[in-house]
Backbone as CSV, one residue per row, in Angstrom:
resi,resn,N_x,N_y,N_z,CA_x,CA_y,CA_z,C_x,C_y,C_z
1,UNK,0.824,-1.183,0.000,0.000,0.000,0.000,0.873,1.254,0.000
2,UNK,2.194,0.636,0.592,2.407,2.264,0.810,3.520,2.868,-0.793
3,UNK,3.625,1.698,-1.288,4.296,1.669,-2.436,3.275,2.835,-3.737
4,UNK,2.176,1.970,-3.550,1.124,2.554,-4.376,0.686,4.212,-4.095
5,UNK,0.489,4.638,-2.709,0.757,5.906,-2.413,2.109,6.465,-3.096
6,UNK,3.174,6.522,-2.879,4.564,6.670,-3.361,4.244,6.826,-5.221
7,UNK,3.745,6.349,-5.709,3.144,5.902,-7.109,2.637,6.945,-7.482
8,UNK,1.156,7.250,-6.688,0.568,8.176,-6.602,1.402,9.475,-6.893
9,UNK,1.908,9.678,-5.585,2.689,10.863,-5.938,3.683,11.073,-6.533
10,UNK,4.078,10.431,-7.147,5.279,10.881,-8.250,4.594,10.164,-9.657
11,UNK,3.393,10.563,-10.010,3.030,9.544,-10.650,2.675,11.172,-11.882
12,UNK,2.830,12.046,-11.708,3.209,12.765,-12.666,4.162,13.190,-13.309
13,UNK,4.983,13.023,-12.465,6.835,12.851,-13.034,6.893,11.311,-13.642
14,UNK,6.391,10.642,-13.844,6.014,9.262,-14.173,5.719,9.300,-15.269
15,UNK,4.612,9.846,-15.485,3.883,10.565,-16.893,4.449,11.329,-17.606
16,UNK,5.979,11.886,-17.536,6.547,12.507,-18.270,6.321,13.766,-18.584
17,UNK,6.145,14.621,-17.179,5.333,15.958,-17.323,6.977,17.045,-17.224
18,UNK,7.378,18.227,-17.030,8.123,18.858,-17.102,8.154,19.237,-15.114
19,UNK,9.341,19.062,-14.891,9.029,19.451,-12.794,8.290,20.683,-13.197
20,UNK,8.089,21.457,-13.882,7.726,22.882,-13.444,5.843,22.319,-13.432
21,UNK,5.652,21.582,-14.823,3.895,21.137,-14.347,3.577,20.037,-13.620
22,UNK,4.807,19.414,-12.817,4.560,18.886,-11.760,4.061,19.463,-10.365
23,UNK,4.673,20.290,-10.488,4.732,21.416,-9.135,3.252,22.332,-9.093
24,UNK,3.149,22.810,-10.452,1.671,23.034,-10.595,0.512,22.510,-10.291
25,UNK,0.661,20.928,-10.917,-0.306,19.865,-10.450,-0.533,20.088,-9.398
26,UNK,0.723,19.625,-8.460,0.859,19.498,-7.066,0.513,21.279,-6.084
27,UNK,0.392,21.887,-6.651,0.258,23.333,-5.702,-1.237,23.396,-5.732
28,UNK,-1.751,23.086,-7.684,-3.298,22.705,-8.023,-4.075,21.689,-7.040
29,UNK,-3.369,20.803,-6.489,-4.205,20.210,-5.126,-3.847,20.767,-4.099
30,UNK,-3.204,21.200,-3.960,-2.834,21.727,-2.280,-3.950,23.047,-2.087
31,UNK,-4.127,23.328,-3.599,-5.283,24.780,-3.176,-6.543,24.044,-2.924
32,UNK,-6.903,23.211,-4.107,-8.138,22.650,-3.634,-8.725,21.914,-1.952
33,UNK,-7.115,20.938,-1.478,-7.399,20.528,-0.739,-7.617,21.670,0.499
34,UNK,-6.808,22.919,0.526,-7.094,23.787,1.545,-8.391,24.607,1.692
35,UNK,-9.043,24.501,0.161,-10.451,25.238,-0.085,-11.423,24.112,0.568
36,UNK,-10.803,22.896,0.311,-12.221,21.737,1.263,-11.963,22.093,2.525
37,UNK,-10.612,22.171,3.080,-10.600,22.548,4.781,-11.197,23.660,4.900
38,UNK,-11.086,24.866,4.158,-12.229,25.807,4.577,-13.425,25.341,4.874
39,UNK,-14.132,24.882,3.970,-14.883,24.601,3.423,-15.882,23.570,4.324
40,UNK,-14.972,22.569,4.769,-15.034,22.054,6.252,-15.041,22.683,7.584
41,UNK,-14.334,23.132,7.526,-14.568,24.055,9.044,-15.749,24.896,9.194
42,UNK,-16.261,25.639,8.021,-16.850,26.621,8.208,-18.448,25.486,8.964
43,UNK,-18.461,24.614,7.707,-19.602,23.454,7.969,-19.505,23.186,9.952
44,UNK,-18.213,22.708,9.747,-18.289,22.724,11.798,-18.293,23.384,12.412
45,UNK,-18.437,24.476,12.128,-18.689,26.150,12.731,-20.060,25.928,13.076
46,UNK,-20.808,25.782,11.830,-22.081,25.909,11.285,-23.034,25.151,12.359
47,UNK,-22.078,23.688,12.074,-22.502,22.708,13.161,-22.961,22.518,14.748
48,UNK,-21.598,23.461,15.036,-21.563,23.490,16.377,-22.734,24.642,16.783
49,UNK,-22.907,25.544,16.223,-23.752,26.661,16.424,-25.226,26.064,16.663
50,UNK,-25.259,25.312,15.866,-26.553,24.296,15.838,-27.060,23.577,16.851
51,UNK,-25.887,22.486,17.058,-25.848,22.272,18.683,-25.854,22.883,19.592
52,UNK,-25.688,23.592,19.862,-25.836,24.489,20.945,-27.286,25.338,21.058
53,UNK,-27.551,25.109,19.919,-28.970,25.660,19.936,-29.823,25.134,20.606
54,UNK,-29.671,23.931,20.042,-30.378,22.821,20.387,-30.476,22.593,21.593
55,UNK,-28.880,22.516,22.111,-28.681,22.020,23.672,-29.467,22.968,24.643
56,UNK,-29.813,24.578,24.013,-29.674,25.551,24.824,-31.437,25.527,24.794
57,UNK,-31.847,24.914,23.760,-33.666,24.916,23.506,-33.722,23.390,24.597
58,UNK,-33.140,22.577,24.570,-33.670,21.258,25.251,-33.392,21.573,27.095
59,UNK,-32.637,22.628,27.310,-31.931,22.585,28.833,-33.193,24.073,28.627
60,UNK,-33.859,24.663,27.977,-35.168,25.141,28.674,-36.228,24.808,28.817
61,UNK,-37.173,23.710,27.568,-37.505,22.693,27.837,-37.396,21.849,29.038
62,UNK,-36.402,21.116,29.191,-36.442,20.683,30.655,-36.574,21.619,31.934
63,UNK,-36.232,22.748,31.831,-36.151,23.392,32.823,-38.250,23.842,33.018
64,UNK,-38.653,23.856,31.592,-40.279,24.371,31.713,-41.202,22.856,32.403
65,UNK,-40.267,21.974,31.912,-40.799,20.756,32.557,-40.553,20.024,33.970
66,UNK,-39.395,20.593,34.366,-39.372,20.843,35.827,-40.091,21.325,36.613
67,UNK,-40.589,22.519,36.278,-41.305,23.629,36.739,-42.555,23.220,36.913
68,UNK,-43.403,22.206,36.069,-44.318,21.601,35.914,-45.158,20.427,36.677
69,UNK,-43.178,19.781,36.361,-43.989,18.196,37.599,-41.994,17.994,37.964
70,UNK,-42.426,18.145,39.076,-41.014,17.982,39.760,-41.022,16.017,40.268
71,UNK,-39.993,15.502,40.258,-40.069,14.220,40.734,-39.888,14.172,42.031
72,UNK,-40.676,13.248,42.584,-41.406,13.565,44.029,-39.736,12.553,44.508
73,UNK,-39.106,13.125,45.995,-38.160,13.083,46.363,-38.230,11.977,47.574
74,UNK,-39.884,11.531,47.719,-40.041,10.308,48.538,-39.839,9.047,47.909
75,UNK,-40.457,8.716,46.716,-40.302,7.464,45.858,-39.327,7.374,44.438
76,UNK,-38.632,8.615,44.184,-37.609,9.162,43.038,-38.297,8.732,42.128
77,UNK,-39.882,9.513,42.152,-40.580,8.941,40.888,-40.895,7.501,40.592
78,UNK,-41.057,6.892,41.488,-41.815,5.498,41.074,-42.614,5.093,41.368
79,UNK,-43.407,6.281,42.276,-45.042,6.261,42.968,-45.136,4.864,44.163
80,UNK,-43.963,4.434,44.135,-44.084,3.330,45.482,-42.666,2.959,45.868
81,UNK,-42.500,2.812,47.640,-41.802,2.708,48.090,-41.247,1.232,48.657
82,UNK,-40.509,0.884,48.560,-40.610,-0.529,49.284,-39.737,-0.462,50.885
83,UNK,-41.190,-1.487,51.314,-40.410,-1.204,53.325,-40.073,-2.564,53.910
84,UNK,-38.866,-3.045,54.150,-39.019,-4.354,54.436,-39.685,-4.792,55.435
85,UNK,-39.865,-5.153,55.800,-40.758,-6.335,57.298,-39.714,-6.163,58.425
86,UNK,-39.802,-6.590,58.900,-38.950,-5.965,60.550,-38.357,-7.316,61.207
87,UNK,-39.019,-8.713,60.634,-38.767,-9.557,60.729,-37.602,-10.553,59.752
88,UNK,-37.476,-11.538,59.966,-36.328,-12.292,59.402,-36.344,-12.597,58.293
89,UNK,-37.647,-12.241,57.883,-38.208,-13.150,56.564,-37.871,-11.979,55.226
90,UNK,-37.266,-12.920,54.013,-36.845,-11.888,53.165,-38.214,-11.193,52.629
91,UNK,-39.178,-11.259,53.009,-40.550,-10.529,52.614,-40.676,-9.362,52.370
92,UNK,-40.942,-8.759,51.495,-40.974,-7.027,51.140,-42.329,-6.904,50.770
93,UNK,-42.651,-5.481,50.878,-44.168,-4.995,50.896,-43.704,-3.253,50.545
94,UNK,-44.561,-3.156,49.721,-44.761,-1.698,48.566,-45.880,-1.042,49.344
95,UNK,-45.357,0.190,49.451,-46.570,0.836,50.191,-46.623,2.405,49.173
96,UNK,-48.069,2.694,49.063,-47.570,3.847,48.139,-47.005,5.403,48.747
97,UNK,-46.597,5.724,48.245,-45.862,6.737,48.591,-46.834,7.956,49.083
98,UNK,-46.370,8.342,50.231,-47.140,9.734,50.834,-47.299,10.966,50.742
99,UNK,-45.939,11.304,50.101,-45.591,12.595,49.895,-46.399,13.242,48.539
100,UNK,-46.517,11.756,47.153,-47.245,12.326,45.800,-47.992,11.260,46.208
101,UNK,-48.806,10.096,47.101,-49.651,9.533,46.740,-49.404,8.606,45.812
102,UNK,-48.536,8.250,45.595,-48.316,7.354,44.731,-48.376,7.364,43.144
103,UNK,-48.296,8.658,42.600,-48.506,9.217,41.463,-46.997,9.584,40.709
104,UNK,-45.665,9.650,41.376,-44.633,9.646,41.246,-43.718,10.534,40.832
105,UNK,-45.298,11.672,40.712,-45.081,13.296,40.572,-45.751,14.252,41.810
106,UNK,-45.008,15.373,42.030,-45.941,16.087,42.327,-45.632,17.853,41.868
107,UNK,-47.185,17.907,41.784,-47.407,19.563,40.656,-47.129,20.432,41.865
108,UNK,-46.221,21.514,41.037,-46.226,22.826,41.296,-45.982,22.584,43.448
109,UNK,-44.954,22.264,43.521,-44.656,21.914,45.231,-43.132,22.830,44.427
110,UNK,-43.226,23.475,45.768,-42.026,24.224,46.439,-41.054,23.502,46.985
């Protein structure tokens, strides 16, 4: 492979071109390839601006949906708590939660 690269690039001096329209060739990609890196960057400029938009519309969104229904801090939102038995027995029992009732939200609480 790396022969064939090597190929590549001398593969106009190969072709029997004069060094001076070798050098041309070769300056003729170096512009193009630096016009795609523009060309690229500007796109990830573009990009990032985007994201951030986004990020900055979804982190108010959540924040309007916070505001809304906060997750209740007795059951971390799962509307039931589990309490073990007091006894030896691996037995567990769900009781619903008091603070939202078992709903796993609660509206508009301070």
């Amino acid at each position: 492979m790396r022969h064939e690269k090597v190929n590549d690039l001398f593969r106009p001096l190969m072709n029997g071109l004069a060094p001076e329209a070798v050098i041309d060739v070769y300056q003729n990609q170096v512009r193009e390839l630096e016009l795609e890196n523009k060309h690229l960057a500007n796109d990830n400029k573009r990009l990032k601006i985007a994201l951030e938009e986004i990020r900055l519309e979804l982190n108010k969104t959540l924040i309007e949906l916070d505001e809304e229904f906060k997750i209740c801090p007795g059951c971390a939102g799962a509307g039931d708590v589990r309490q073990t038995a007091k006894s030896n027995d691996i037995e567990e029992t769900w009781i619903k939660c008091e603070e939202c009732l078992g709903e796993g939200k609660v509206q508009k609480w301070a």
